[in-house]
C-alpha angles and dihedrals in degrees: 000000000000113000085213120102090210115167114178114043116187088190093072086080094051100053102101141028088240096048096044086055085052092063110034111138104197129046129212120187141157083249088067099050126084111203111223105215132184126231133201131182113249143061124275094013127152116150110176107222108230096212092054101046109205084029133117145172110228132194117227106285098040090053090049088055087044100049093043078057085060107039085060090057091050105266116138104164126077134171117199135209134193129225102206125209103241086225085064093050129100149152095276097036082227087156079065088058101056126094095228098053100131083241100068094033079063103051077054103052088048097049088045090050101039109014085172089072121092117220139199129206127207110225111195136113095229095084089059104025125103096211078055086219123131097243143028113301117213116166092347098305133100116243117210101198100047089050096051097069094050086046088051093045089048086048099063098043086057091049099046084058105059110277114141099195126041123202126202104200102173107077105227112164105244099018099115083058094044086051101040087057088055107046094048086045097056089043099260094119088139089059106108132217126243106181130180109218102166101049107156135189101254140163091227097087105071105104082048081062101043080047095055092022080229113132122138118290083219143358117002132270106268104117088068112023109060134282100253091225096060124088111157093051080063087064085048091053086051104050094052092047091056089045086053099048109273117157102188127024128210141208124205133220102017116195095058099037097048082125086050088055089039093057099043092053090060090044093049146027094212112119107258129217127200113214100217097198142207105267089048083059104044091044083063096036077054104048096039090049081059093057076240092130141012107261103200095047097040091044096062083039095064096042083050099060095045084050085040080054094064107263122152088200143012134208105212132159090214076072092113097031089062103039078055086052108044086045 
């Protein structure tokens, strides 16, 4: 007999393993997850990328094996993201235009072989460019008109082969609705739109580098990815890409802009992702490598709280990890 006169006892809903799934506020599942991949020309290719430990770019052949993998294990999304030959690059990332760029003829191959699968496609001109910037430079300035219409223009040749979800990365201001035009225009009006309207410049993205070898030629990239210490221009981002056409927003990174996911899901009713990146996942690959922290317990934790958030899905390269796990 207890001598408190306690009322109201929180602990009566965690007293068991059944009632603690009842009320469970928050879901994670594999449906919610998009698995980033890396791509490289070629046949029989799989180069593990040091900074990213369990990582690898693939040529073709290897990344349809491994998405039939996880399709078995319940993954349908994918984003893919080329890593392009220097020798292909130029000002213009005109290798990024054309309809045989290995990139496209993959999409392709993916869509042909598992039409089931949703993919999405990464539109800017930093993968191809070799000022490795996401838009046009001209006197060492970007200039945002003059990218949109080769945004635009890289847009509809990864539509016309196969992906479902376009998304614009490099934060140019117009180019959803750029994108949007012509797409409508060249009959992909069912293409949707990822953008991602909070892309901050973050520290977070340097294994992704290392992953594209595509960091900047010069400067950095602050005049277009947003300044870490604003929120509410993020609201602002958001607003003019629905506006624009955008069917899905993203935030990224996500671990450190969960307020940032929080205050968007009460401004709009898109459906929000969280870009978990690859800094995010190497920190925990690190510490875990040490025996500092429990993997398989910290891992879900982190998807949770971007979910908790309030994000309807989550790019995360622990994609396949998980699906392994909760299977």
């Amino acid at each position: 007999m207890s001598a408190y006169q306690i009322s109201q006892r929180p602990r009566r809903n965690r007293k068991s393993a059944a009632i603690r799934d009842m009320v469970r506020e928050t879901q994670l599942g594999v449906e919610h997850l998009i698995y980033p991949m890396f791509l490289l020309d070629g046949q029989n290719k799989r180069v593990p990328i040091v900074s990213m430990p369990g990582v690898d770019r693939m040529s073709q052949d290897v990344m349809l094996r491994e998405i039939e993998e996880c399709m078995a294990l319940g993954l349908r999304t994918f984003v893919l993201f080329p890593a392009v030959e220097e020798s292909l690059k130029d000002k213009g990332a005109t290798y990024g235009l054309r309809d045989d760029n290995f990139y496209v003829q993959t999409a392709a191959a993916i869509k042909k072989r598992f039409p089931e699968s949703v993919l999405m496609s990464d539109v800017a001109m930093d993968p191809y460019s070799s000022d490795g910037h996401d838009g046009w430079v001209e006197g060492g300035q970007i200039i945002n008109d003059k990218t949109l219409d080769i945004l635009a223009q890289m847009a509809v040749v990864q539509a016309a082969c196969g992906f479902d979800i376009i998304g614009p990365s490099d934060m140019m201001d117009g180019r959803v609705g750029a994108i949007r035009e012509a797409l409508d225009g060249a009959g992909y009006s069912q293409t949707s739109i990822m953008s991602y309207c909070a892309k901050y410049a973050s520290a977070y993205y340097g294994p992704f580098r290392d992953a594209l070898d595509s960091a900047p030629k010069f400067g950095d990239k602050k005049t277009y990815q947003m300044d870490p210490a604003n929120a509410l221009e993020a609201i602002r981002e958001a607003e003019l890409d629905e506006m624009e056409g955008a069917d899905f927003i993203m935030v990224k990174p996500a671990l450190c802009y969960l307020d940032v996911i929080q205050r968007l899901r009460e401004q709009t009713t898109l459906p929000i992702a969280a870009y978990n990146v690859s800094g995010e996942y190497a920190m925990l690959k690190a510490a875990a490598a040490q025996g500092w922290i429990q993997y398989d317990r910290a891992m879900p934790e982190m998807l949770l709280s971007m979910r908790r958030a309030g994000a309807s899905a989550i790019l995360t390269y622990f994609a396949k990890e998980y699906a392994q796990m909760v299977r």
